[in-house]
C-alpha positions as CSV (number, residue, x, y, z in Angstrom):
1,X,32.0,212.7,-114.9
2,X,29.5,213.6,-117.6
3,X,28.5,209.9,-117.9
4,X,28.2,209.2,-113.5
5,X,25.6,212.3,-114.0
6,X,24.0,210.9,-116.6
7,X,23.9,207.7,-114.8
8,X,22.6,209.1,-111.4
9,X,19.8,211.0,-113.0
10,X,18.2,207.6,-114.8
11,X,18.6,205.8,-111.7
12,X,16.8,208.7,-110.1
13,X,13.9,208.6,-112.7
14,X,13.3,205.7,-112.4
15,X,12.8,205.8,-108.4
16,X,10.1,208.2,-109.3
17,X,8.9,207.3,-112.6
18,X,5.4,206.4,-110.9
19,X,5.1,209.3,-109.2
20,X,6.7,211.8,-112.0
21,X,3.7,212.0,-113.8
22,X,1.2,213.2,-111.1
23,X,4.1,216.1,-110.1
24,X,4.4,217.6,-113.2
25,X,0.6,217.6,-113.9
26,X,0.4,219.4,-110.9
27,X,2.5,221.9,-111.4
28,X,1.8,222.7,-114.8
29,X,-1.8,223.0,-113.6
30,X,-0.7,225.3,-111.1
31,X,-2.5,223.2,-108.6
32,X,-1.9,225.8,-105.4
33,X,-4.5,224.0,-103.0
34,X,-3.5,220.5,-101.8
35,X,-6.2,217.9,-102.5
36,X,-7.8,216.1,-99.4
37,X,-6.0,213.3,-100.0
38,X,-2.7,214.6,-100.0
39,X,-3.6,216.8,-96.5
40,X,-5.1,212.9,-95.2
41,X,-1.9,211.3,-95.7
42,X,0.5,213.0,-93.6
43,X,0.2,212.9,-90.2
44,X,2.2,215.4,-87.9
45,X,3.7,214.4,-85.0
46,X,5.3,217.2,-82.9
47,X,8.3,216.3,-80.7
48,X,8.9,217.4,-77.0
49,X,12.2,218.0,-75.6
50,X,13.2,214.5,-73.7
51,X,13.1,215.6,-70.1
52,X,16.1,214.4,-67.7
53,X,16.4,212.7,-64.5
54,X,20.4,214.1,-64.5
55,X,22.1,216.5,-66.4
56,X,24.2,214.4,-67.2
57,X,21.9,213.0,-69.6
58,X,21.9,215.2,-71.5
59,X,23.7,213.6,-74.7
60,X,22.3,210.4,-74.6
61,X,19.0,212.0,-74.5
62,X,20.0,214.4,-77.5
63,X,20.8,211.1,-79.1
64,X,17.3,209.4,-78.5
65,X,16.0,212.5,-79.7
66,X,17.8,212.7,-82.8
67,X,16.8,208.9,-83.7
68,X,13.3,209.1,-82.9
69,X,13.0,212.4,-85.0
70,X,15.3,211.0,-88.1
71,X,13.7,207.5,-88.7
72,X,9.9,208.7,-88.3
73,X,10.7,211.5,-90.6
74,X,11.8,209.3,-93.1
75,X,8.4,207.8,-93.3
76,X,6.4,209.2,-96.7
77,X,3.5,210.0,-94.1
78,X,4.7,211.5,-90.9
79,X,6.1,215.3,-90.5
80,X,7.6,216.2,-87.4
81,X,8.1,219.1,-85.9
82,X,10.2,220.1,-83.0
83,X,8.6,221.8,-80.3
84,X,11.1,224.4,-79.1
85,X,11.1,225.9,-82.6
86,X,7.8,226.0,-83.3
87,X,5.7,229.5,-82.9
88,X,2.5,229.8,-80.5
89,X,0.5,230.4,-83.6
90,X,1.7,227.3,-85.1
91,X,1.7,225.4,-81.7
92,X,-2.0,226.1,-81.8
93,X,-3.0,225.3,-85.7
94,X,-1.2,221.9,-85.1
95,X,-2.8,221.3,-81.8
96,X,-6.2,219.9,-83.2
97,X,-4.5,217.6,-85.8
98,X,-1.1,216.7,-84.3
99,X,0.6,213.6,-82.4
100,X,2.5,214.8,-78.9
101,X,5.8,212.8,-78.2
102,X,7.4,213.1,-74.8
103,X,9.7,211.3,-73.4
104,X,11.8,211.1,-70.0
105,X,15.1,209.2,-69.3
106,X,16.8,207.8,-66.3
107,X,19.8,206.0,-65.6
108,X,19.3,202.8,-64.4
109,X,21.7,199.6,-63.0
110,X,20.9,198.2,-66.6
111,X,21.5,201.4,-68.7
112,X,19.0,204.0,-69.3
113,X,15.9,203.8,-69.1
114,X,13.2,205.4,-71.4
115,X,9.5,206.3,-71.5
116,X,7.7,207.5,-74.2
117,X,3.8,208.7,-73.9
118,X,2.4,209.4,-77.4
119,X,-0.9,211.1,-77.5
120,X,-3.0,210.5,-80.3
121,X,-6.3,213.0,-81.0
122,X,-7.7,211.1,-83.6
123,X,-7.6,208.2,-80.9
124,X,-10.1,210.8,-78.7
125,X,-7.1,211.9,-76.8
126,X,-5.6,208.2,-76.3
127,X,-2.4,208.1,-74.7
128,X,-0.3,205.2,-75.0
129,X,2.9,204.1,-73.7
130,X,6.1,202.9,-75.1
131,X,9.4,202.2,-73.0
132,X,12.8,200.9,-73.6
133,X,16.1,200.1,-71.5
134,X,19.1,200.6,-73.3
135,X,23.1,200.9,-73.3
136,X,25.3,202.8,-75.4
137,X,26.8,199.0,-76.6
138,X,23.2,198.3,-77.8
139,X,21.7,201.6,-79.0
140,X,21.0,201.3,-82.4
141,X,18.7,197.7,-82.2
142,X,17.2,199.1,-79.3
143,X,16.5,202.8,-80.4
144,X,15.5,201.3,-83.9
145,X,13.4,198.8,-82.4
146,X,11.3,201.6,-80.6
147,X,11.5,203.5,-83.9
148,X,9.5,200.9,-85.4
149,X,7.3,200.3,-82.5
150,X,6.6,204.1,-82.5
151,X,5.7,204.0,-86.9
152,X,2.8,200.8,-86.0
153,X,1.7,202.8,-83.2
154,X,1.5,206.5,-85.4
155,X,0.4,205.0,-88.9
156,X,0.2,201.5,-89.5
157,X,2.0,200.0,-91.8
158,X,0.8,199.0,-95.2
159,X,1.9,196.3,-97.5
160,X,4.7,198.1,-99.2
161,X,6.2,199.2,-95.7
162,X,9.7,198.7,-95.6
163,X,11.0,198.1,-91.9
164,X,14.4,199.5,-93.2
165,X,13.5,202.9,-93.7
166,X,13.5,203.8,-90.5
167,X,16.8,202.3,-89.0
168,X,20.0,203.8,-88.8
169,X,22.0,201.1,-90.6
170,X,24.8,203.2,-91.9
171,X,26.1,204.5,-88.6
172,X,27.6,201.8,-86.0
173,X,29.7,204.0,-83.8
174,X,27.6,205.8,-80.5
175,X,30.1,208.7,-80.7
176,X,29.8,208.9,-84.8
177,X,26.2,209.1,-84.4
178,X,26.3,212.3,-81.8
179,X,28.1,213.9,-84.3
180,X,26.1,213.3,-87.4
181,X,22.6,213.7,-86.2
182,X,23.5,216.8,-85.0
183,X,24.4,217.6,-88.7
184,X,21.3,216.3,-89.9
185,X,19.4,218.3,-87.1
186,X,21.1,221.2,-89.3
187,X,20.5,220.1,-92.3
188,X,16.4,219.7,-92.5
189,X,16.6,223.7,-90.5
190,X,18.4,224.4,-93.6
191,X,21.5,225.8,-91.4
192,X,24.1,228.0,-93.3
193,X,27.8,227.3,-93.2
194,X,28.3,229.1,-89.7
195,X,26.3,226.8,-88.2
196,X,28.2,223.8,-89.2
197,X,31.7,225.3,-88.2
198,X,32.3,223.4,-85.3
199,X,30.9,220.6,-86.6
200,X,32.8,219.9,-89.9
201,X,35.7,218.7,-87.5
202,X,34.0,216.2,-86.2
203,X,32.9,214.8,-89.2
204,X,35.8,215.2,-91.2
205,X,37.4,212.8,-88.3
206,X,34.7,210.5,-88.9
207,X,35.8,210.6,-92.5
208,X,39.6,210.1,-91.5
209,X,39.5,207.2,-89.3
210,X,37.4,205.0,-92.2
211,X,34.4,205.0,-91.0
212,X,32.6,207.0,-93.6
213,X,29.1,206.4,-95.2
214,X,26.6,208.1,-97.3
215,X,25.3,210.4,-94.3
216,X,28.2,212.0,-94.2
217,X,29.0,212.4,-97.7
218,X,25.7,214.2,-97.8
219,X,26.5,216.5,-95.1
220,X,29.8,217.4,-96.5
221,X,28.0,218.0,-99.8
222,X,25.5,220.5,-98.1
223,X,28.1,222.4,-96.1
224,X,29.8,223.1,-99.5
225,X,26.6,223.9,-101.1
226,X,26.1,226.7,-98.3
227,X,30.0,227.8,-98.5
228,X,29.7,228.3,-101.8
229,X,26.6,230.4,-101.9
230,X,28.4,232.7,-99.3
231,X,31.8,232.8,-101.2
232,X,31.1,231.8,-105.2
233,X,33.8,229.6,-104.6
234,X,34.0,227.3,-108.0
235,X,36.0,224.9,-105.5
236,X,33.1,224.7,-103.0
237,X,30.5,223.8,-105.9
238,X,32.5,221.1,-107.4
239,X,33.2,219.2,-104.0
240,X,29.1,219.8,-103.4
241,X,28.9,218.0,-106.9
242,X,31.0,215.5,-105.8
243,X,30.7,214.5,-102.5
244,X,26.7,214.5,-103.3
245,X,27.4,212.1,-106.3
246,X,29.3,209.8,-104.0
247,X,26.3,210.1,-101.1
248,X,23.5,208.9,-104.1
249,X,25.8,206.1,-105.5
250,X,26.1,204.7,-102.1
251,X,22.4,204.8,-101.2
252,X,20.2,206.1,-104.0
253,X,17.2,206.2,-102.1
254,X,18.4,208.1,-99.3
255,X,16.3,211.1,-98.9
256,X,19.2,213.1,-97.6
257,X,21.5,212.4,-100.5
258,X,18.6,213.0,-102.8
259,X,18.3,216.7,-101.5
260,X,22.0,217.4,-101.2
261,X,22.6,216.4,-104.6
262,X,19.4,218.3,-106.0
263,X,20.9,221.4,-104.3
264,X,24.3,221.2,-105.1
265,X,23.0,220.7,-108.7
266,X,20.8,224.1,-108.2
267,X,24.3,225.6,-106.7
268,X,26.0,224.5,-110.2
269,X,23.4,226.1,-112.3
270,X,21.8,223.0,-113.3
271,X,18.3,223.3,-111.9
272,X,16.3,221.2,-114.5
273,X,18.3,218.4,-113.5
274,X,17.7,218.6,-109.9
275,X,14.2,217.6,-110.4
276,X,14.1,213.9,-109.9
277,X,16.2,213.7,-107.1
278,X,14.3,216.7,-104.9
279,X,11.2,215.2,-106.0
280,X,11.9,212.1,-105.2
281,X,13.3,213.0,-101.7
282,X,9.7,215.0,-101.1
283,X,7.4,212.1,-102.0
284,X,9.3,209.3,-99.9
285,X,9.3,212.0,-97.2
286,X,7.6,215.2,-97.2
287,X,9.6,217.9,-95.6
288,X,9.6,222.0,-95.5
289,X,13.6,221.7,-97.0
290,X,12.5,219.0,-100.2
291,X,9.4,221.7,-101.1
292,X,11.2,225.2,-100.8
293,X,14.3,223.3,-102.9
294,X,11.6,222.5,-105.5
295,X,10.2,226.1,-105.6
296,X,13.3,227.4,-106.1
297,X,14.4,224.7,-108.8
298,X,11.2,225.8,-110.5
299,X,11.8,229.2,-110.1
300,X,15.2,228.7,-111.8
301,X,13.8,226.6,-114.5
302,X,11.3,229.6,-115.2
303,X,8.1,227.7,-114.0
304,X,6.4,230.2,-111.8
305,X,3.4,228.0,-111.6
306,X,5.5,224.9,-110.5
307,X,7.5,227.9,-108.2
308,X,4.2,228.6,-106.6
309,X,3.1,225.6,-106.2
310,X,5.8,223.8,-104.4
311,X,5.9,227.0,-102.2
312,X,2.7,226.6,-100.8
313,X,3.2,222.9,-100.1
314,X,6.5,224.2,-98.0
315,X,4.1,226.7,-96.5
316,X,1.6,224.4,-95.4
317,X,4.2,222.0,-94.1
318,X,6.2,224.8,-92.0
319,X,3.1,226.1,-90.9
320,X,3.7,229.8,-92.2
321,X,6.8,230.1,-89.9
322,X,8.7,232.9,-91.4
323,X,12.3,231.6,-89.8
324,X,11.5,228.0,-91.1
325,X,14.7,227.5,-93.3
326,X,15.9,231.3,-92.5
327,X,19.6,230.4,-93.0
328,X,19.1,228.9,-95.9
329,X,16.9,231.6,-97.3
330,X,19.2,234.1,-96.9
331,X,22.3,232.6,-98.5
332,X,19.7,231.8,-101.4
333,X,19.3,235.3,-101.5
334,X,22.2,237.0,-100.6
335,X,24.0,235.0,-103.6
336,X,24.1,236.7,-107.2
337,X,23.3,233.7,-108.7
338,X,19.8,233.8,-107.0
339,X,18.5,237.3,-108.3
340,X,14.7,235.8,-108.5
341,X,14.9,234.3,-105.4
342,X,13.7,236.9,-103.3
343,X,10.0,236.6,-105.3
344,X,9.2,233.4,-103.7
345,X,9.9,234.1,-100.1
């Protein structure tokens, strides 16, 4: 076991060996204020409820959703944001700056039917148009085809642009995929363990039936994590441990692996070596969870300026939202192996 760790944290240094150096000079420095080029390179793209020609649509629109949102979010340049949660103060600082997605879908004699109209400010208010007819036999080509479509249109690509990034290639099963991008849904709000409890069926019948991947490892990893910080279960942190181990070794440059196993490290009282893998997953794809992980790593670590620093990078990306991440806040701090916790938030 002491070896696989050993082994999982080189192959995680050297994922962001090239990037390593500018973090920790940054944090050291206590350099609070993101530089312009760091605020130039993300672009946020806020993302509106898919409206329904049926009811009945509901699920395959939640699907769409969940796709769309997943593979543009794991672009190292694109932050979304969901609507519904956001507040009218941050609805309004996002406004100027921010990509609109809205989307409709109809059931058609071919399958359904969807529109997309992206709105584009920089573009002086251009709106363009993207559409797609799909069936549930064909959803993942034809959802991750209008994925991709939807990256060229929102930032180009550049040279080291890696179509892959944003497909779902681990999930092949419709029905699989309802049930794990709902978990991922949970995971990036940074839901506690109540949240997943209807769930964690689901996913554990994934598991059963053989069809199991590095998603779901993940998830399984961060449900334990947030067991654990309600309970102090020693059970609960070794299977985070574990299944987060088995989620990096099966895709090491997953972003979601990379945060569950920096967490479940932080969980174990091992917070220096969560580093590589939480930085890693923040650079390949800035998120509010990746930052306040870092800050509280940091914080852990004692390296208040790192703390800070990492905290206001969550900040800015959460738009001062004080429920961004509240779930996971609170078991942080609820927890007696968090005592310090309560400083950063």
């Amino acid at each position: 076991m002491k070896h696989l760790m050993i082994f999982s944290i080189i192959i995680a240094v050297i994922l962001t060996i090239s990037t390593g150096i500018t973090y920790f000079s940054k944090s050291n420095n206590a350099g609070i204020n993101q530089t312009a080029s760091e605020n130039n390179k993300i672009t946020p793209v806020i993302f509106h409820d898919i409206e329904l020609d049926q009811n009945k649509d509901l699920t395959v629109a939640r699907n769409v959703y969940n796709y769309l949102f997943f593979g543009l979010n794991s672009s190292n340049n694109i932050v979304g944001y969901h609507y519904s949660q956001l507040t009218p103060a941050a609805r309004k600082q996002l406004t100027p700056d921010a990509i609109s997605l809205k989307g409709w879908i109809k059931e058609t004699k071919k399958g359904y039917h969807l529109k997309l109209l992206i709105d584009i400010p920089s573009h002086s208010g251009e709106i363009k148009k993207l559409d797609v007819t799909f069936t549930k036999d064909n959803f993942f080509s034809a959802i991750g085809d209008l994925v991709l479509s939807l990256k060229a249109t929102i930032s180009p690509t550049t040279s080291d642009y890696s179509f892959a990034n944003h497909r779902v290639t681990s999930v092949e099963n419709y029905n699989d995929w309802q049930a794990i991008s709902k978990g991922i849904s949970l995971f990036y709000q940074g839901k506690g363990a109540e949240s997943f409890k209807g769930l964690s069926s689901e996913l554990e019948m994934i598991k059963r039936q053989g069809r199991d991947n590095y998603l779901l490892e993940a998830l399984f990893s961060y449900i334990s994590s947030m067991n654990s910080l309600n309970t102090s279960s020693s059970e609960d942190k070794r299977l985070a441990l574990s299944y987060a181990k088995e989620a990096f070794e099966k895709n090491p440059r997953c972003n979601i692996a990379n945060i569950s196993l920096g967490l479940a490290l932080i969980v174990n009282n091992q917070s220096e070596q969560a580093y590589p893998y939480l930085f890693y997953a923040a650079e390949n794809s800035p998120s509010p969870l990746s930052y306040y992980l870092l800050s509280i790593a940091d914080q852990q670590a004692n390296n208040p300026k790192g703390a800070e620093y990492n905290y206001q990078r969550f900040n800015r990306l959460s738009k001062g939202q004080k429920s961004q991440l509240a779930e996971l806040k609170a078991s942080l701090q609820k927890s007696n192996l968090f005592p310090t916790a309560k400083q950063v938030d």
